[in-house]
C-alpha positions in Angstrom: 80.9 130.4 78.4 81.6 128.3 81.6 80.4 130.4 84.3 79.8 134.0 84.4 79.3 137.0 87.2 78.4 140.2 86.3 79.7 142.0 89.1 82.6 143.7 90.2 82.8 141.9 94.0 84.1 138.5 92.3 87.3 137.9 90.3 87.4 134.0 89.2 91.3 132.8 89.3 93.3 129.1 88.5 90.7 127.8 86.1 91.3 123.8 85.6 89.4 120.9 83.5 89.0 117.4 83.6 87.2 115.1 81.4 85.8 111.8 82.6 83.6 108.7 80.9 80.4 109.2 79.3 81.0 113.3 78.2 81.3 114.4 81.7 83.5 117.4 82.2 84.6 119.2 85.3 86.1 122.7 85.1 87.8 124.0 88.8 88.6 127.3 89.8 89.0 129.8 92.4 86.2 132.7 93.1 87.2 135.7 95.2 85.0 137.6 96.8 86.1 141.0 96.9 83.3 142.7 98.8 81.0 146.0 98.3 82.4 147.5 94.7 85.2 145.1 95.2 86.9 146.7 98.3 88.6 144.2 99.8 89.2 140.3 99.6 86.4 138.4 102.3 87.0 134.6 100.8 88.2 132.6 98.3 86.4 129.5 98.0 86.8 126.6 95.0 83.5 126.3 93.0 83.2 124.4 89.7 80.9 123.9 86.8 79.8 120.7 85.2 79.3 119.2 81.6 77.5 116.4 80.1 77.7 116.8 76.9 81.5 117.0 76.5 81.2 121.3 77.4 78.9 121.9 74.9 76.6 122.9 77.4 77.2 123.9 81.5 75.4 123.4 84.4 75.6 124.3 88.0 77.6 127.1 87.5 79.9 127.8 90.7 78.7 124.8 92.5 80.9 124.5 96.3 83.7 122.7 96.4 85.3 123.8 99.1 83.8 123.5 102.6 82.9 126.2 104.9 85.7 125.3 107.4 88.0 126.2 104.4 86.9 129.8 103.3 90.7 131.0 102.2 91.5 129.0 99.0 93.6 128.8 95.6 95.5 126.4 93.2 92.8 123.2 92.9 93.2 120.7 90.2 90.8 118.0 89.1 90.4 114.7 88.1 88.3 111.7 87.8 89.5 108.4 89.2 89.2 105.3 87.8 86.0 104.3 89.7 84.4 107.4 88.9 84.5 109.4 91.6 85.6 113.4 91.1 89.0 114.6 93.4 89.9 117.9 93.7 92.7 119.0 95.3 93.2 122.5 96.4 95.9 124.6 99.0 93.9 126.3 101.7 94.2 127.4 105.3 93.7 125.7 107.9 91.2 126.6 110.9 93.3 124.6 113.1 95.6 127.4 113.9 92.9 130.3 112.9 93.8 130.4 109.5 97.5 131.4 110.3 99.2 128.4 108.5 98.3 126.9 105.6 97.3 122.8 104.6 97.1 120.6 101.4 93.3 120.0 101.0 91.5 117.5 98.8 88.1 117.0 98.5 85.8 113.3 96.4 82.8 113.3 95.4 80.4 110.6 94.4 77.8 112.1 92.7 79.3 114.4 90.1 79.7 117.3 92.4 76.5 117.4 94.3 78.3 116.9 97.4 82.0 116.4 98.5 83.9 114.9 101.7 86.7 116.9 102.8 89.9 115.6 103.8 92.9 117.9 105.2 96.5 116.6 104.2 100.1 117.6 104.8 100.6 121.4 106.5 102.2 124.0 104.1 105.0 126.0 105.2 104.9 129.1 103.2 103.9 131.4 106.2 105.1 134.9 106.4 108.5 134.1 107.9 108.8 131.2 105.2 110.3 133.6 102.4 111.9 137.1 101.2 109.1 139.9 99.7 109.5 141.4 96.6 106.8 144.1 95.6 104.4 142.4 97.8 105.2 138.6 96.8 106.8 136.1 98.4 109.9 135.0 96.5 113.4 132.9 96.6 116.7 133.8 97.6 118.4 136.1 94.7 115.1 135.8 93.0 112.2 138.1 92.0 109.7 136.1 90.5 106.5 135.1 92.3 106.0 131.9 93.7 103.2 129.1 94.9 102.6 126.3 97.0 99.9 125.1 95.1 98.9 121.4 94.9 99.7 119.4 91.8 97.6 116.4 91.7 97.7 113.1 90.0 95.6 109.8 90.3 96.9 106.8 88.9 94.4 105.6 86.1 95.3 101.9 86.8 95.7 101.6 90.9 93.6 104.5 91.8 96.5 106.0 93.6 96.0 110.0 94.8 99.6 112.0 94.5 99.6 115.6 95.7 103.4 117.1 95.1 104.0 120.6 96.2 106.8 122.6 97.4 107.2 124.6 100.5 110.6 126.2 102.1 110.5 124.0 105.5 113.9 124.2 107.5 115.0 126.8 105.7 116.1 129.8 108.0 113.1 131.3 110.0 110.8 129.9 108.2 107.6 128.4 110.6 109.2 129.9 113.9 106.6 132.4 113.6 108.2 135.7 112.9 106.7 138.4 110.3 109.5 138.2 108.0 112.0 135.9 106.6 115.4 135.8 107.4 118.3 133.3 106.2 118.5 131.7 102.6 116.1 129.6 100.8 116.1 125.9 100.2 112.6 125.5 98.8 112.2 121.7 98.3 109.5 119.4 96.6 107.3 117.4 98.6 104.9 114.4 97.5 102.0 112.2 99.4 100.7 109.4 98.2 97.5 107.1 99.3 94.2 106.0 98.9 91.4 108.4 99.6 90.9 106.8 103.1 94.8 106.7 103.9 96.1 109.7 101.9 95.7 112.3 105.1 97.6 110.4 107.6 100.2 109.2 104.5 104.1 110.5 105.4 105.4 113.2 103.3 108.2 112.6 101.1 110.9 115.1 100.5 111.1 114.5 96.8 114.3 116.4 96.8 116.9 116.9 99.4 119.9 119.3 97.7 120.4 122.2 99.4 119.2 124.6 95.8 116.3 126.1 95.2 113.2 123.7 93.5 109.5 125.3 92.2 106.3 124.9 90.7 106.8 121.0 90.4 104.0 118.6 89.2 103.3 115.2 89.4 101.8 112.4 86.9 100.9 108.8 87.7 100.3 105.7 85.8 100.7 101.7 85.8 102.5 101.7 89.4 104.8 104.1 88.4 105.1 107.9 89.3 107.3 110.7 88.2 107.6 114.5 89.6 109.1 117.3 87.7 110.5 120.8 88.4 112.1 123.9 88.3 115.6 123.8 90.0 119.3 125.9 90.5 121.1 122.7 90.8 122.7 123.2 87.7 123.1 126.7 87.0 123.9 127.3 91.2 127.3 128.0 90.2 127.1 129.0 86.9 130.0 132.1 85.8 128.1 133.1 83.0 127.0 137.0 82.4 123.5 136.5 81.6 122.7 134.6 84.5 124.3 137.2 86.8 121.6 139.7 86.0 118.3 140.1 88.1 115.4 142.5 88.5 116.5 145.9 90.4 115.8 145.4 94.3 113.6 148.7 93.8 110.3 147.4 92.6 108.9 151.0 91.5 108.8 150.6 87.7 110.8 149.1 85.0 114.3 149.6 85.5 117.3 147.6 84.2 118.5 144.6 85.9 121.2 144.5 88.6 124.2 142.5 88.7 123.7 139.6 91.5 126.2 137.8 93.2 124.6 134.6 93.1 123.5 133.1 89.8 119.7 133.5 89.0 119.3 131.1 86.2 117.0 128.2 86.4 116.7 124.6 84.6 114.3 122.1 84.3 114.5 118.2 85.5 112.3 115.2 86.8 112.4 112.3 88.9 111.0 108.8 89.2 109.7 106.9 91.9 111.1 103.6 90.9 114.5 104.5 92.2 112.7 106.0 95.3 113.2 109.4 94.1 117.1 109.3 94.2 118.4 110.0 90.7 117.6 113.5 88.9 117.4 114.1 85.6 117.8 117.2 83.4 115.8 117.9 80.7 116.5 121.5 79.8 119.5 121.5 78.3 120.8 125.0 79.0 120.5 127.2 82.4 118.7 129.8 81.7 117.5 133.1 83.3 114.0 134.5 84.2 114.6 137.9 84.3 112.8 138.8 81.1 110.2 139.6 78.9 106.8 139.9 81.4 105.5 142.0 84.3 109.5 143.0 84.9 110.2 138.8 85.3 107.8 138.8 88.2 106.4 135.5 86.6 107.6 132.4 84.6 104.6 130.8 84.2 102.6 128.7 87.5 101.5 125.9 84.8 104.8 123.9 83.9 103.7 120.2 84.1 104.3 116.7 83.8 102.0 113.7 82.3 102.8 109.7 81.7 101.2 107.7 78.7 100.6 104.1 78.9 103.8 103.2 77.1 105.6 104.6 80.3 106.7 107.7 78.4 106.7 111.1 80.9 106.1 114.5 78.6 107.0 117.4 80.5 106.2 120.9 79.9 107.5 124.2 81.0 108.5 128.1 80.4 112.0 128.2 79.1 113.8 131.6 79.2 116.4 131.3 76.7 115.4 132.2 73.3 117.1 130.4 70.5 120.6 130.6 70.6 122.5 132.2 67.8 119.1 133.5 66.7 116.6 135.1 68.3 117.4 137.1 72.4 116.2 135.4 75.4 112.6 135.3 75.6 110.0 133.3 77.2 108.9 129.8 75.3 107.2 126.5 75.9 109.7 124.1 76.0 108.9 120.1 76.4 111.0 116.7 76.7 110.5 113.4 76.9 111.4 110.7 79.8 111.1 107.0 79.2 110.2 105.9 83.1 112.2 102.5 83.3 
């Protein structure tokens, strides 16, 4: 047992773990505070616990990670760097514009999580205007299945270079005018900054990808120099004829009820891509479209986990939810799927 409340008032969300030299082990999540007998949400602040002994055993139990300019919080990862140091990296909002608009955060410590600097990075635009609501979640174009802006994190092992990739629906119709709804269509898009820890707040942002299709829940991994960043996207499926991927969750949200037929295609595949051509070539590696629309909660979730990581021998392993089944045998289900890219 990591950590443990026995209350009502907290519920403890986006658990994450990182291992470091000498035993040390960092576990991450998100507690919020839900108030007297858990009637309504006050703050969501990024605590953590802390092993020594490879988490056999587990001290400081919800230590602050967060800072208390940063009360409204969710998604961190964690990681050591190569000097030691502990990184977290967390989406939170910003008291800039009285918590209205939301930023990247990351956050070091020194001394294994007795204290942490704070350091806000690019702004997030996922505001209310930023995206169509379905049952009370913000979604794509076409699409029903929740979606995030959390950070995903990487620090290079060799250069000690921080990457924080994310994706956000900026430029896309009204989204960050302002306005309490969304109007237009989606063109969600994955974003990446890279630095040091005392250049990575003022580092530009770059627009991973740039087509005009929708991209989500991408991750980034880091190692030698080189970088990769991987993805959900509709590049490949945008104009896909087939039945199955013609098919999405009713618009009515009250219950389970069989799909509707959608004008636009729904299905989904997965790809990566490197930094060594400067982010310009995609690559595929799912090798059928395939659609959501199944299986759990009435396909209001794929999975906010897929990820990425690079060895040493400059091989990328990604992993992700496929929706496909196994053709010829089984009906489309939900699956872990994974595939390999050599980074050149």
């Amino acid at each position: 047992m990591v950590a443990f409340i026995d209350s009502g008032n907290y519920f403890f969300d986006k658990e994450w773990i990182a291992a470091g030299a000498d035993g040390r082990v960092v576990v991450t999540w998100t507690r919020f505070s839900l108030g007297p007998q858990g009637a309504s949400y006050l703050q969501s602040p990024i605590v953590g616990a802390f092993s020594k002994d490879y988490g056999h055993t587990w001290n400081r139990q919800g230590f602050p990670i967060s800072d208390a300019a940063h009360p409204f919080d969710q998604g961190s990862q964690v990681q050591f760097g190569p000097d030691g140091a502990l990184y977290v990296s967390y989406e939170g909002a910003t008291p800039a514009t009285g918590y209205a608009t939301d930023v990247m955060v990351i956050a070091r410590s020194l001394d294994d999580g007795r204290s942490f600097e704070t350091k806000e990075l690019a702004r997030v635009y996922d505001d209310l205007d930023c995206y169509p609501v379905y049952a009370g979640r913000q979604t794509l174009s076409d699409m029903h299945f929740r979606i995030n802006s959390y950070p995903s994190m990487s620090i290079d092992p060799t250069t000690g270079a921080i990457y924080v990739s994310w994706a956000d629906n900026q430029g896309s119709g009204s989204c960050g005018t302002g306005k309490t709804s969304f109007t237009g269509t989606t063109a969600n898009q994955v974003k990446l900054q890279k630095g040091t820890w005392s250049t990575i707040a003022g580092a530009a942002v770059t627009r991973v990808t740039t087509s005009g299709t929708d991209k989500v829940y991408p991750s980034v991994a880091a190692n030698g120099g080189k970088v990769v960043v991987s993805y959900y996207t509709r590049d490949y499926a945008i104009a896909s004829t087939a039945a199955i991927c013609h098919l999405r969750t009713n618009d009515n949200p009250g219950g389970v009820i069989p799909p509707s037929p959608s004008t636009n295609s729904v299905c989904l595949d997965y790809a990566a891509k490197i930094g060594t051509d400067n982010f310009a070539a995609q690559t595929r590696l799912s090798t059928q479209s395939s659609n959501p629309f199944i299986q759990f909660a009435n396909g209001s979730f794929i999975g906010d986990y897929s990820q990425i990581a690079l060895g040493t021998d400059n091989v990328a392993h990604a992993a992700w939810t496929d929706f496909r089944g196994k053709p010829g045998t089984t009906s489309a289900n939900q699956d872990v799927m994974t595939e390999k890219l050599t980074i050149r």
